[in-house]
NUKOL-664434 format. One record per residue: x, y, z of N, C-alpha, C in turn; chain. Coordinates in nm, 4 decimals. Each point is the difference from the previous one (the first is absolute). Layout:
<sites>
<site <X, Y, Z>, <X, Y, Z>, <X, Y, Z>, 'A'>;
...
</sites>
This chain:
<sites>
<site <0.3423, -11.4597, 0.0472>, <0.0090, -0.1060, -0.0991>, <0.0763, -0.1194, 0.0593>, 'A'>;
<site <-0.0595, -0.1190, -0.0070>, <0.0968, -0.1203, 0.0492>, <0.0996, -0.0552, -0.0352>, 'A'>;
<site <0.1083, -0.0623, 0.0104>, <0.1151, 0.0098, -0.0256>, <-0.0268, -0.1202, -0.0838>, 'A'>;
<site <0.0432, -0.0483, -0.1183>, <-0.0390, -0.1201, -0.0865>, <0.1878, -0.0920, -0.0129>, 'A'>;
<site <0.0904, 0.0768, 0.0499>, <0.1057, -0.0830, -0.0337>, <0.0436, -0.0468, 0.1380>, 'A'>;
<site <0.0727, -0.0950, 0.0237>, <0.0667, -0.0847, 0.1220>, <0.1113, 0.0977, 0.0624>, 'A'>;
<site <-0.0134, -0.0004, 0.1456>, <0.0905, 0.1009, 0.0524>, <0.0966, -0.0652, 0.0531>, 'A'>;
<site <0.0211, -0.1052, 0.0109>, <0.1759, -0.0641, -0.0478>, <-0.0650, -0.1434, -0.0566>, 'A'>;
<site <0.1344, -0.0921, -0.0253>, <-0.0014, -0.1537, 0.0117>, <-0.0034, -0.0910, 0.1135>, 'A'>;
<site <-0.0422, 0.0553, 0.1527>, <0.0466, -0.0796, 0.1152>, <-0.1705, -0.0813, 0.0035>, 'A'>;
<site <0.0910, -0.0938, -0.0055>, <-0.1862, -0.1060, 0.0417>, <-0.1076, 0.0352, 0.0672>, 'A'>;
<site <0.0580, 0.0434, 0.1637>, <-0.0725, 0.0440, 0.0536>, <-0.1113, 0.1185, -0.0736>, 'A'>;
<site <0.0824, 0.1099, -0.0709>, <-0.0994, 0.0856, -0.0534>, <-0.0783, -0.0770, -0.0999>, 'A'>;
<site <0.0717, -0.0720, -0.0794>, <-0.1001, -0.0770, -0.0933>, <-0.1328, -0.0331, 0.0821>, 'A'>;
<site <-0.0343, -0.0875, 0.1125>, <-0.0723, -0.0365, 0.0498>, <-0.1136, 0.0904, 0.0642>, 'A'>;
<site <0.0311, 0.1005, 0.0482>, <-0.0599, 0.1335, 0.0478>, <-0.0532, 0.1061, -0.1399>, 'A'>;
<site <0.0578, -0.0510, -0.1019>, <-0.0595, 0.1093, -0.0753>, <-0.1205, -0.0832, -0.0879>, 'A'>;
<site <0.0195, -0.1571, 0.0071>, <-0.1053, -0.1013, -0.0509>, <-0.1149, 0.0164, 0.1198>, 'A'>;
<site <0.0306, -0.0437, 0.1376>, <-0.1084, -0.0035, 0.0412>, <-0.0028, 0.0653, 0.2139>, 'A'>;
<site <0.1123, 0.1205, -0.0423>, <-0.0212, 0.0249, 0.1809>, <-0.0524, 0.0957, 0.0098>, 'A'>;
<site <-0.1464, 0.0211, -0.0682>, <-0.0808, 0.1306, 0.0552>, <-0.0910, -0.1180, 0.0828>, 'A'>;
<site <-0.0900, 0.0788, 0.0587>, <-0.0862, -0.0693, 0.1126>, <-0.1022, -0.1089, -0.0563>, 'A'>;
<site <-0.0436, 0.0696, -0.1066>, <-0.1598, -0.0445, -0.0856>, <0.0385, -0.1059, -0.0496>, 'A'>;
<site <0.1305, -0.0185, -0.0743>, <0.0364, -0.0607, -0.0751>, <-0.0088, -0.1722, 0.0842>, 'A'>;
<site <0.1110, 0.0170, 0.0948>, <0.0038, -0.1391, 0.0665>, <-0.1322, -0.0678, 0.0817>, 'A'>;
<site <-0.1100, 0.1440, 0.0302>, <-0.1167, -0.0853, 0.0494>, <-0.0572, -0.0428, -0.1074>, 'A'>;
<site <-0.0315, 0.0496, -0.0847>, <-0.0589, -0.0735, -0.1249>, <0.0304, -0.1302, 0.0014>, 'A'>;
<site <0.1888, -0.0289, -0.0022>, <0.0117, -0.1494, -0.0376>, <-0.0027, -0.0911, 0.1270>, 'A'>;
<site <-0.0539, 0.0951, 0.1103>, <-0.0824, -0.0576, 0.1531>, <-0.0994, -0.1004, -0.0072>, 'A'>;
<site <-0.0470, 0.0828, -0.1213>, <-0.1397, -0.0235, 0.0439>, <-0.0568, -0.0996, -0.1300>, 'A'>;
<site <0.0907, -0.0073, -0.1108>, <0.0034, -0.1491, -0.0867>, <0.0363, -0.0984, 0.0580>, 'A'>;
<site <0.1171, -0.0041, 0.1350>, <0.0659, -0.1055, 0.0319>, <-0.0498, -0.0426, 0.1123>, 'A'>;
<site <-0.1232, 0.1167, 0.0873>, <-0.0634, -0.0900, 0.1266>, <-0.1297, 0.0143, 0.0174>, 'A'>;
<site <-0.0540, 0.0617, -0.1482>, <-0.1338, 0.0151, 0.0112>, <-0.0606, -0.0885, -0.1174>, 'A'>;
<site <0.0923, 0.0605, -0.0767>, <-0.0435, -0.1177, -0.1452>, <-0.0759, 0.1217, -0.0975>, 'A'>;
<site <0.0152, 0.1428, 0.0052>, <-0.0319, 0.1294, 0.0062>, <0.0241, 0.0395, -0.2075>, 'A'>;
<site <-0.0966, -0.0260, -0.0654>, <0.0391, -0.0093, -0.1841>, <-0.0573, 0.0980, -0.0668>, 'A'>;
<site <-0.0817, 0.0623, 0.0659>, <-0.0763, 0.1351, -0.0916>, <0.0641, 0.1150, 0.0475>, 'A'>;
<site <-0.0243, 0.1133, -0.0769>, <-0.0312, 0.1281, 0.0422>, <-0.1064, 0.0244, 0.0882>, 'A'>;
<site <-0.1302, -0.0275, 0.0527>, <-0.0558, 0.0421, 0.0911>, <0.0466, -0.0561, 0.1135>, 'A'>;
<site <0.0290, -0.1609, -0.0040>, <0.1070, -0.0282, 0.1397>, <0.0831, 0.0384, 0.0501>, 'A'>;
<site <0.0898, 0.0872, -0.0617>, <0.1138, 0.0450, 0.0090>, <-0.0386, 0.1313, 0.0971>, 'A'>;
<site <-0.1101, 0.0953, -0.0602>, <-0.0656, 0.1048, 0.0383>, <-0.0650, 0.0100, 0.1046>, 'A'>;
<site <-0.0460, -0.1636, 0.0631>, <-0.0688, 0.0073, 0.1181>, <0.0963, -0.0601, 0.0920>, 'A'>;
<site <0.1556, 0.0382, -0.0191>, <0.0689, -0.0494, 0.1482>, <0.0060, 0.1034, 0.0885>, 'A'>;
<site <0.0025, -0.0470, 0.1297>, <0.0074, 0.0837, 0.0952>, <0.0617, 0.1220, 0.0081>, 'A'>;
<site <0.0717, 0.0599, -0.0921>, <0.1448, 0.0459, 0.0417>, <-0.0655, 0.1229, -0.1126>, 'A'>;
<site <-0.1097, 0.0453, -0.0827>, <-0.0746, 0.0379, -0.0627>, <0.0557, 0.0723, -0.1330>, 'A'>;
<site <0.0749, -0.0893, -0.1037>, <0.0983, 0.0714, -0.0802>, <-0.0957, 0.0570, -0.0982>, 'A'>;
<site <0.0262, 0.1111, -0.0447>, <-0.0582, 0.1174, -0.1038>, <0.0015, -0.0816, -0.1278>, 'A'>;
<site <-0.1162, 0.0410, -0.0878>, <0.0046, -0.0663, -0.0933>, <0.1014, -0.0072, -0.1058>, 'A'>;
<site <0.0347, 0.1332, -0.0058>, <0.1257, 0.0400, -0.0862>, <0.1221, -0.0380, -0.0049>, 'A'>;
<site <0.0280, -0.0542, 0.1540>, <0.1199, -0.0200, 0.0382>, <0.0029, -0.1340, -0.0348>, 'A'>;
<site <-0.1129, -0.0989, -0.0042>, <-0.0550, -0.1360, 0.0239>, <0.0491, -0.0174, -0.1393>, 'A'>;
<site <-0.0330, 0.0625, -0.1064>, <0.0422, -0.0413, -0.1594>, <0.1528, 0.0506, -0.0118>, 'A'>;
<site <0.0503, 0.0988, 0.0422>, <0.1145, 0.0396, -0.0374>, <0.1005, -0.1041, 0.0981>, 'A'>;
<site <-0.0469, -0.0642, 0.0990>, <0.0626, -0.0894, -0.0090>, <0.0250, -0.1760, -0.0507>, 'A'>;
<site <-0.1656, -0.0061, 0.0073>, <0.0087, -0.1256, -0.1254>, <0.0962, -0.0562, -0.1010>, 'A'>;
<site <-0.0552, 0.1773, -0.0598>, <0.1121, 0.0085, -0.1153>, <0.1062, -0.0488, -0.0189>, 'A'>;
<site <0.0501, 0.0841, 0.1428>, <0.1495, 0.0047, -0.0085>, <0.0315, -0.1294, 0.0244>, 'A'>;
<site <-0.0495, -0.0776, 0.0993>, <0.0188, -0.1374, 0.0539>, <-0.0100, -0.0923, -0.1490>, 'A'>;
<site <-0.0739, 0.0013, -0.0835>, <-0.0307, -0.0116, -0.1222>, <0.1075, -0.0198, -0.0431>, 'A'>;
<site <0.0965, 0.1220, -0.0298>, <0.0550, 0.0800, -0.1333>, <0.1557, -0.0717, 0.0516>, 'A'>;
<site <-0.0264, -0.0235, 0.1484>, <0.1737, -0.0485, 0.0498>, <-0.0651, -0.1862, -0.0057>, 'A'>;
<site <-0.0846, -0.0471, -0.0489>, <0.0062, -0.1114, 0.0036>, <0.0076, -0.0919, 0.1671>, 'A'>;
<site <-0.1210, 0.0528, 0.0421>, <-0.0081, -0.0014, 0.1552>, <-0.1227, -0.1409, -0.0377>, 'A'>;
<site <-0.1042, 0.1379, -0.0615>, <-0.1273, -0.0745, 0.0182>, <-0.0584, -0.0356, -0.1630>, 'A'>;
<site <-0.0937, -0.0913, -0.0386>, <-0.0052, 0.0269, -0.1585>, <-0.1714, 0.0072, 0.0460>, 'A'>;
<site <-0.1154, 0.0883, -0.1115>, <-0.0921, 0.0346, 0.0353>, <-0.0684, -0.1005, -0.1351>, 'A'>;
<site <-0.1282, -0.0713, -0.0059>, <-0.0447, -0.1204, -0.0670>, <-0.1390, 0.0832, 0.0357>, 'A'>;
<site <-0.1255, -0.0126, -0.1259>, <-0.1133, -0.0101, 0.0108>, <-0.0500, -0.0933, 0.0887>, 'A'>;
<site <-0.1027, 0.0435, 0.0759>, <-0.0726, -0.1273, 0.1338>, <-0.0872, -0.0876, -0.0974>, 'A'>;
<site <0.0288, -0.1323, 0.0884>, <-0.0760, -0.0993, -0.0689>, <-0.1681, 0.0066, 0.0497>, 'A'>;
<site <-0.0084, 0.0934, 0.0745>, <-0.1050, 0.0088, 0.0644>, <-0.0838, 0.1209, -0.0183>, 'A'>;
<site <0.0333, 0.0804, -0.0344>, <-0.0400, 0.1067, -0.0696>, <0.0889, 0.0729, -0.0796>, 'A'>;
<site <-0.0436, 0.0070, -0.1215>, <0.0632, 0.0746, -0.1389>, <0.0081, 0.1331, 0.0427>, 'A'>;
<site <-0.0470, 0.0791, 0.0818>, <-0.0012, 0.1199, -0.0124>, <0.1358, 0.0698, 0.1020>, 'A'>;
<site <0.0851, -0.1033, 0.0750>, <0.0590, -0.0120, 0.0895>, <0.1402, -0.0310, -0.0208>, 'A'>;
<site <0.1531, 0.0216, 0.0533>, <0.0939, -0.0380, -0.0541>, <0.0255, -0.0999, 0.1669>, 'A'>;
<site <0.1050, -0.0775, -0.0170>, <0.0312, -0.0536, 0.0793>, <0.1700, -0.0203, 0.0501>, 'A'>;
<site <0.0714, 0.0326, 0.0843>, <0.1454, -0.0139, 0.0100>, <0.0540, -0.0988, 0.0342>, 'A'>;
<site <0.1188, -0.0210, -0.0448>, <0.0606, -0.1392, 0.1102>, <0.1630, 0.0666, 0.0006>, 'A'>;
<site <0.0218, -0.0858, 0.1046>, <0.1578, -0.0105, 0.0109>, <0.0944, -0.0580, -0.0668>, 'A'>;
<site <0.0708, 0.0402, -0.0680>, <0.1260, -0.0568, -0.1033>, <0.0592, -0.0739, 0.0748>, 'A'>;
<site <0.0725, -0.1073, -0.0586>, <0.1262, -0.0492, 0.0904>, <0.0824, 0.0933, 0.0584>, 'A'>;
<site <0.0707, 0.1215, -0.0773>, <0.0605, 0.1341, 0.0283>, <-0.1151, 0.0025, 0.1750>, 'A'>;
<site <-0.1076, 0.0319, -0.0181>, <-0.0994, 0.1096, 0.1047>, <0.0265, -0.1618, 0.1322>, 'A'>;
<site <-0.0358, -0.0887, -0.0263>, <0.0168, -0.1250, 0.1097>, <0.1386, -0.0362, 0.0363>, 'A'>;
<site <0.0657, 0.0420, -0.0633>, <0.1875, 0.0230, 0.0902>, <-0.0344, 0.0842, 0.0996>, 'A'>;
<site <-0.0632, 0.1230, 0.0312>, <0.0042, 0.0817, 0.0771>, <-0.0853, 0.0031, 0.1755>, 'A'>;
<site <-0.0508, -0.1623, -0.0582>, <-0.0624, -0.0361, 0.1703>, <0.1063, -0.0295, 0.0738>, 'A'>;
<site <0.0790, -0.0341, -0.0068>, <0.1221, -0.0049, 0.0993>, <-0.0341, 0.1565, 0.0912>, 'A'>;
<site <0.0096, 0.1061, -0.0615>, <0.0290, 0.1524, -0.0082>, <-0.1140, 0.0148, 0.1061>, 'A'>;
<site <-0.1058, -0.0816, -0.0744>, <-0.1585, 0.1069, 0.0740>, <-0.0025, -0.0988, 0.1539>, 'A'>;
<site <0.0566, -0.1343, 0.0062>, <-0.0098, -0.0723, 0.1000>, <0.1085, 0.0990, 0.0965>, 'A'>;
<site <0.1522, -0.0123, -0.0119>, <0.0528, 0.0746, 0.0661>, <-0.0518, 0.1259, 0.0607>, 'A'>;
<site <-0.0095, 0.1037, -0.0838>, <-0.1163, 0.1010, 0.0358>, <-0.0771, 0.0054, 0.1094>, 'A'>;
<site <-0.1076, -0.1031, -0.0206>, <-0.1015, -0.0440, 0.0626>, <0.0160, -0.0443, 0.1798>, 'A'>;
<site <0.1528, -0.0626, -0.0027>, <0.0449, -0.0126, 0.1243>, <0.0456, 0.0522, 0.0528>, 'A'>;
<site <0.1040, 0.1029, -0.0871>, <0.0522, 0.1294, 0.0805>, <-0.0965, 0.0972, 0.0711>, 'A'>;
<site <-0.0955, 0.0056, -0.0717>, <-0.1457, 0.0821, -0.0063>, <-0.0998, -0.0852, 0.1488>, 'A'>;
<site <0.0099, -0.1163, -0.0075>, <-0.0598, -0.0600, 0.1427>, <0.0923, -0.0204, 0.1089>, 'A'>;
<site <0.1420, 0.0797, -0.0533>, <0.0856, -0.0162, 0.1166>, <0.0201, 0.0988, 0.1120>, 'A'>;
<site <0.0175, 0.1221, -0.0798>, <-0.0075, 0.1299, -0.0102>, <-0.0872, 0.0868, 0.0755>, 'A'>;
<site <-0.1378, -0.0023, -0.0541>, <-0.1048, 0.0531, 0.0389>, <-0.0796, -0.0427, 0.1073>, 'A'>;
<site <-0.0103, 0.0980, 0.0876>, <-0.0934, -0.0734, 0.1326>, <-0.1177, 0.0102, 0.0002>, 'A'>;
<site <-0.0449, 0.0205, -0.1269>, <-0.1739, 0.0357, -0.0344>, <-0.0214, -0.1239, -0.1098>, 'A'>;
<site <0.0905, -0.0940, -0.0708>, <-0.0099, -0.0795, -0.0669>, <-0.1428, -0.1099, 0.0126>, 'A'>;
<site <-0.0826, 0.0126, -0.1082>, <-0.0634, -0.1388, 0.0041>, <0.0041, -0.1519, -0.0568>, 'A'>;
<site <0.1770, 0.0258, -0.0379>, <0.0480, -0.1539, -0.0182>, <-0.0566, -0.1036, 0.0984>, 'A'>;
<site <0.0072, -0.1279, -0.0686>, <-0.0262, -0.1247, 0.0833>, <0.1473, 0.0096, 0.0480>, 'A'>;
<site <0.0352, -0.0078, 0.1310>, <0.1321, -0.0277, 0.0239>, <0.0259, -0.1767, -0.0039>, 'A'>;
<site <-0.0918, -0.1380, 0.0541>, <0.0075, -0.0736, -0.0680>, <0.0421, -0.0412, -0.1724>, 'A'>;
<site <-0.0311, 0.0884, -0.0689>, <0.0320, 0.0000, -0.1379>, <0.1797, 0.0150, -0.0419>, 'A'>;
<site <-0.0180, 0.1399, 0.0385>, <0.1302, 0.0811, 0.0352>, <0.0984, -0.1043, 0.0513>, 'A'>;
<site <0.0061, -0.0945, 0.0763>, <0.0206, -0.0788, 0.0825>, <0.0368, -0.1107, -0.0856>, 'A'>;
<site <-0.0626, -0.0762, -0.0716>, <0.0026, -0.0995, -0.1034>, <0.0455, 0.0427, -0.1181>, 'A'>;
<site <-0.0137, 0.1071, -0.0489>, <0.0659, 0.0491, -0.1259>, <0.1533, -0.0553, 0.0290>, 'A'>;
<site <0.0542, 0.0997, 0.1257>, <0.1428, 0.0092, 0.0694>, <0.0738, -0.0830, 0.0372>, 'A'>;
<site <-0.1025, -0.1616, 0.0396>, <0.0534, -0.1185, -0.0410>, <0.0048, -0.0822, -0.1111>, 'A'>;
<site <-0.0555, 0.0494, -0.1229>, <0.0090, -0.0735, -0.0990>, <-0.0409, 0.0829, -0.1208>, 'A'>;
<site <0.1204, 0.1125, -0.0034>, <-0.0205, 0.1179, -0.0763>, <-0.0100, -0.0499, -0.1727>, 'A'>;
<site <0.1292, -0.0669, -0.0358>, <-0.0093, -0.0693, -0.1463>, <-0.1013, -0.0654, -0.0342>, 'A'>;
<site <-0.0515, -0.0805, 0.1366>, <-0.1408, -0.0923, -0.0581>, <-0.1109, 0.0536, -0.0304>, 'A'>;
<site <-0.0731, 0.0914, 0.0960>, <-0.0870, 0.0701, -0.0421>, <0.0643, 0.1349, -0.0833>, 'A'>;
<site <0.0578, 0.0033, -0.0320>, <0.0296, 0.0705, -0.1693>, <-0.0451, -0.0800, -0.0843>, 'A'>;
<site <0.0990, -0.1027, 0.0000>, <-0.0083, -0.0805, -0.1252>, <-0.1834, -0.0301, -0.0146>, 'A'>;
<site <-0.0540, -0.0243, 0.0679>, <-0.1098, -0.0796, 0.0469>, <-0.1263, 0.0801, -0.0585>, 'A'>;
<site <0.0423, 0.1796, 0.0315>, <-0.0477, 0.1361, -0.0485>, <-0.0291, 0.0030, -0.1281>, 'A'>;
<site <0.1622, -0.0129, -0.0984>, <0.0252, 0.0081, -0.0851>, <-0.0966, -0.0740, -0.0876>, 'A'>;
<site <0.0473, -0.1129, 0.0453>, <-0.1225, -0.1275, -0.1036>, <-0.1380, 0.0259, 0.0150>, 'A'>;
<site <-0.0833, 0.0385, 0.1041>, <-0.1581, 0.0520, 0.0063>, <0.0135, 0.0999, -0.0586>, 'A'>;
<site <0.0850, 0.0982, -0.0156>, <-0.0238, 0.1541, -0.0955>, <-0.0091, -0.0786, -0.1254>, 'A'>;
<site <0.0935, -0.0497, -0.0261>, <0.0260, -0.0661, -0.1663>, <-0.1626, -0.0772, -0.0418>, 'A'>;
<site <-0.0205, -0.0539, 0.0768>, <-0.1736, -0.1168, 0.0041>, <-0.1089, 0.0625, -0.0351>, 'A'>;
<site <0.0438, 0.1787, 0.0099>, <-0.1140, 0.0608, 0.0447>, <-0.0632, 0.0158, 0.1483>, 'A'>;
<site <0.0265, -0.0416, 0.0965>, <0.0007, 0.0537, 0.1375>, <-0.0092, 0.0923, 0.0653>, 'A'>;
<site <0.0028, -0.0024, 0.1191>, <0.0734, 0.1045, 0.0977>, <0.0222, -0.0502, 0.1466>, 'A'>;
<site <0.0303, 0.1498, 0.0690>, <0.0958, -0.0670, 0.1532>, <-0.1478, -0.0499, 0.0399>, 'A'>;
<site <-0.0853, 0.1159, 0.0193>, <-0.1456, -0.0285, 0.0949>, <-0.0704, -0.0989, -0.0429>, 'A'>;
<site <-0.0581, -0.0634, -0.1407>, <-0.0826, -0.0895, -0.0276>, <0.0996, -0.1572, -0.0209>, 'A'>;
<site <0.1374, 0.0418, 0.0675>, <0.0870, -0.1438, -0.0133>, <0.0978, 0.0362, 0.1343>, 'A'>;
<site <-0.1012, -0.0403, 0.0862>, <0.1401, 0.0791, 0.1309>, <0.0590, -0.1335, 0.0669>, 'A'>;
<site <-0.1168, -0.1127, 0.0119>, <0.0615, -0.0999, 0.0438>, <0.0842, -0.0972, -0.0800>, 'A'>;
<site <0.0087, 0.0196, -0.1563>, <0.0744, -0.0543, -0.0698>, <0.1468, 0.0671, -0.0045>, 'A'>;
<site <0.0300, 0.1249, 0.0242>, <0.1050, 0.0879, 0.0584>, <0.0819, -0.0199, 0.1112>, 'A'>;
<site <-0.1184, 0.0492, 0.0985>, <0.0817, -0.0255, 0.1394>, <-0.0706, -0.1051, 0.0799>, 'A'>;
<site <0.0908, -0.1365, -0.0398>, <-0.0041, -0.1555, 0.0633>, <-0.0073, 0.0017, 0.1409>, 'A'>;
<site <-0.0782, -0.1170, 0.0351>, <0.0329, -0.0260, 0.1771>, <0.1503, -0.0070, 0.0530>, 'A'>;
<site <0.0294, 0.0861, 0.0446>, <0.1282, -0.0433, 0.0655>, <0.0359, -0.1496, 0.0114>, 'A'>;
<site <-0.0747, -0.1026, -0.0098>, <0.0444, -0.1390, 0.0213>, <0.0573, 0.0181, -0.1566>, 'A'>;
<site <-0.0374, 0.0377, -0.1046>, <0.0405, 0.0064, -0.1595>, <0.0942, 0.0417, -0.0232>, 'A'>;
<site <0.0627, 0.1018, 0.1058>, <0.0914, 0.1046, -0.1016>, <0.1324, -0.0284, 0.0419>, 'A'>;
</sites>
């Protein structure tokens, strides 16, 4: 049976018990660099999450005020997610991540150019993140509005 009450007050656990299982943070991967809003998108990422697991974490992402889920304007039969202000605080998190993760690994298929420009102008392309998530966006279909020519940044 899963544990439903908080196993202390330290932030850190706060944060890990909202969102540090694995599924959880690619999900909000894959809103913030894919632009990723259904359930079948979600289902066809690489990383091949079970369907079960795919709603039970929705949910939860849901239920902690991560993500809020809206009928598609595009098909009724379909729900659609987005990121809360709460869920778009947490690109800081998935960017960091992301570099430790292309730092780290010697099998990585980071752009190290990217990696590279993030690291010089980490607040900007946050901030920069932030506002295309909010627009409706994402990293991939807004990359050059993100990460500027170095003459920009």
């Amino acid at each position: 049976m899963k544990r439903t009450d908080r196993k202390s007050d330290c932030a850190i656990n706060y944060s890990l018990e909202v969102i540090g299982d694995q599924w959880s943070l690619l999900i909000i991967r894959d809103m913030v660099t894919f632009g990723k809003k259904t359930y079948g998108e979600f289902l066809a990422s690489d990383e091949r999450i079970g369907t079960s697991v795919l709603a039970r974490r929705l949910a939860d992402l849901e239920k902690h005020g991560i993500i809020t889920k809206e009928p598609s304007h595009y098909d009724g039969r379909k729900d659609e997610y987005f990121l809360t202000e709460k869920g778009i605080d947490l690109i800081p998190i998935i960017n960091e991540l992301a570099v430790w993760g292309a730092t780290h690994d010697p099998s990585t298929g980071a752009n190290k150019k990217v990696i590279g420009e993030y690291r010089a102008d980490r607040q900007g392309v946050i901030n920069r993140t932030q506002e295309i998530i909010r627009n409706g966006g994402s990293v991939f279909h807004n990359f050059d509005d993100i990460y500027k020519a170095e003459s920009d940044i």
